[in-house]
C-alpha positions, 0 to 999 in steps of 0.5 A, a space after each residue: 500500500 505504500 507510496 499510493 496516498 492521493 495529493 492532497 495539500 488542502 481538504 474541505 469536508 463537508 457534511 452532506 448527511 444521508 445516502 450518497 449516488 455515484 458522486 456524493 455532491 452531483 447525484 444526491 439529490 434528496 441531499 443537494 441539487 446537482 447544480 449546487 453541488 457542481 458550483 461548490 466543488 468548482 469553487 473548491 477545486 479551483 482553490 486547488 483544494 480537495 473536496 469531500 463529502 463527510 456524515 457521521 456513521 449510524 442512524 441519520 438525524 431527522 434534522 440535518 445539520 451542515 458542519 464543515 472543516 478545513 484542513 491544511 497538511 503541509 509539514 510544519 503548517 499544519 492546521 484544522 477549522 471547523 465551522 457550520 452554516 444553515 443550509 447547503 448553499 452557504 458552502 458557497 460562501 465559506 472562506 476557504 483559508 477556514 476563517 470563518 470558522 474556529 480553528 481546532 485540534 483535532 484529529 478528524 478521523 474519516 472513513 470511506 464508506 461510499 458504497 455507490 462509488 464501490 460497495 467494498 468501501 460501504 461494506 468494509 468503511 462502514 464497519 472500520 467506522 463503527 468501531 472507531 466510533 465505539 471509542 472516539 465517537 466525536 472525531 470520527 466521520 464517514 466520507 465519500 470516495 478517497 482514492 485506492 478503493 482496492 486498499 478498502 477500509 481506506 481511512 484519512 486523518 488531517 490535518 496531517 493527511 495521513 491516508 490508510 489502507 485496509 483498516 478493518 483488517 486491523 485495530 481501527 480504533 487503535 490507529 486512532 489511539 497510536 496518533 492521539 499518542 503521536 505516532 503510527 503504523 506504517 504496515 497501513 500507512 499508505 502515505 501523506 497527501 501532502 508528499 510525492 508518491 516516492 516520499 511516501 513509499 521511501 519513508 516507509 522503507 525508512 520506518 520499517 528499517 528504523 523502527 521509527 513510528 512517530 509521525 513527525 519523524 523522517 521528514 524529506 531533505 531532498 529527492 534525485 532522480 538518477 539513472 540507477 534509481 530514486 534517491 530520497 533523503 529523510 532527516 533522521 537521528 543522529 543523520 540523515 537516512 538515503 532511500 534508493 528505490 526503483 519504480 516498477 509497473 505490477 502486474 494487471 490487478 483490479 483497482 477497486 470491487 467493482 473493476 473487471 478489467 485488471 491493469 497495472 499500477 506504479 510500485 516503488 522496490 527498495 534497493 537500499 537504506 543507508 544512514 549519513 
């Protein structure tokens, strides 16, 4: 899974709380009219920002509510706003550097658990959430299509963006746990959004070389492309840690549930760790 986390240096969750169609913003109509749905994440997405839809997981309320956060994931800028608004249009005019709302602590914890976009992700995301929610029932969120539906339960914690992969396999909850206590488990990191993929997957050979679980560890120094290979440098303790890698195409897979023509998708093979 590592080294597939989808770019993200900018998020905006927004609650549409009730069943989601193909697209949670243009094909939920007892939700939002497609025609504001489509104005949102262009206003969105023109900010170079990533739009996702979140509701809470169980039952869903009567009377539905309209809370948004923003998010920001750059290394060393990282920030989290939360607000709400009275009605889906309002989305349209909420500043997008988040200061119209209260900036928070965090984490926001969201599950992908969009079945019309895959049913693994209804299936395997929703029950991934549940068990979050058992425990920290107040940061937990269920969220529309995140990318890398073949690694489903996929899960995203901002404001670091540190994107997961088959968290219902594992202890959900305890993943939750490990980064209220600063650190993670890179066996279903999948990376941070706000890196290049070849960051992501060279800090993960990192890691597993190192044993170093803390999220602010192994930040990038430099990235080189040569002739024989990827070259990542990562600040570590005492020195700083190069990663040679080489990019492969894999072998033809399904790319989600529902795929039924398989193809190949871009992996990244160690060829060394070495410390300064």
């Amino acid at each position: 899974m590592y080294g597939t986390a989808s770019a993200g240096h900018a998020w905006a969750m927004l609650e549409l709380s009730g069943g989601w169609g193909q697209s949670a913003f243009l094909d939920s109509p007892a939700i939002i009219d497609r025609e504001l749905g489509r104005a949102i994440c262009r206003r969105i997405e023109a900010a170079r920002m990533r739009v996702t839809a979140i509701r809470r997981p169980g039952r869903r309320p009567e009377t539905p509510r309209w809370r948004w956060f923003i998010a920001y994931c750059d290394e060393g800028q990282e920030a989290l706003y939360h607000g709400e608004v009275d009605g889906p249009r309002d989305y349209l005019d909420i500043a997008l550097d988040g200061s119209d709302g209260e900036r928070v602590a965090g984490p926001l914890v969201t599950v992908c658990a969009h079945g019309k976009h895959d049913q693994c992700c209804a299936v395997r995301g929703r029950s991934a959430a549940a068990d979050i929610a058992a425990e920290y029932p107040e940061l937990v969120w269920e969220c529309s299509h995140l990318g890398g539906d073949r690694f489903a339960a996929t899960m995203l914690v901002l404001p670091e963006g540190l994107c997961y992969g088959r968290v219902d396999s594992t202890d959900s909850a305890g993943l939750v746990r490990l980064y209220l206590d600063g650190r993670l488990d890179h066996r279903y990191l999948r990376g941070r959004t706000s890196l290049p993929h070849a960051v992501q997957a060279a800090q993960h050979f990192a890691r597993d070389a190192l044993g170093d679980n803390r999220i602010d560890a192994l930040s990038p120094l430099s990235v080189e492309h040569r002739p024989d290979g990827i070259h990542v440098v990562l600040a570590a303790e005492p020195g700083p840690v190069e990663v040679v890698m080489v990019e492969q195409m894999s072998e033809p897979l399904l790319s989600m549930c529902r795929a039924s023509v398989p193809g190949p998708v871009r992996t990244y093979v160690l060829v060394s760790v070495t410390s300064s």
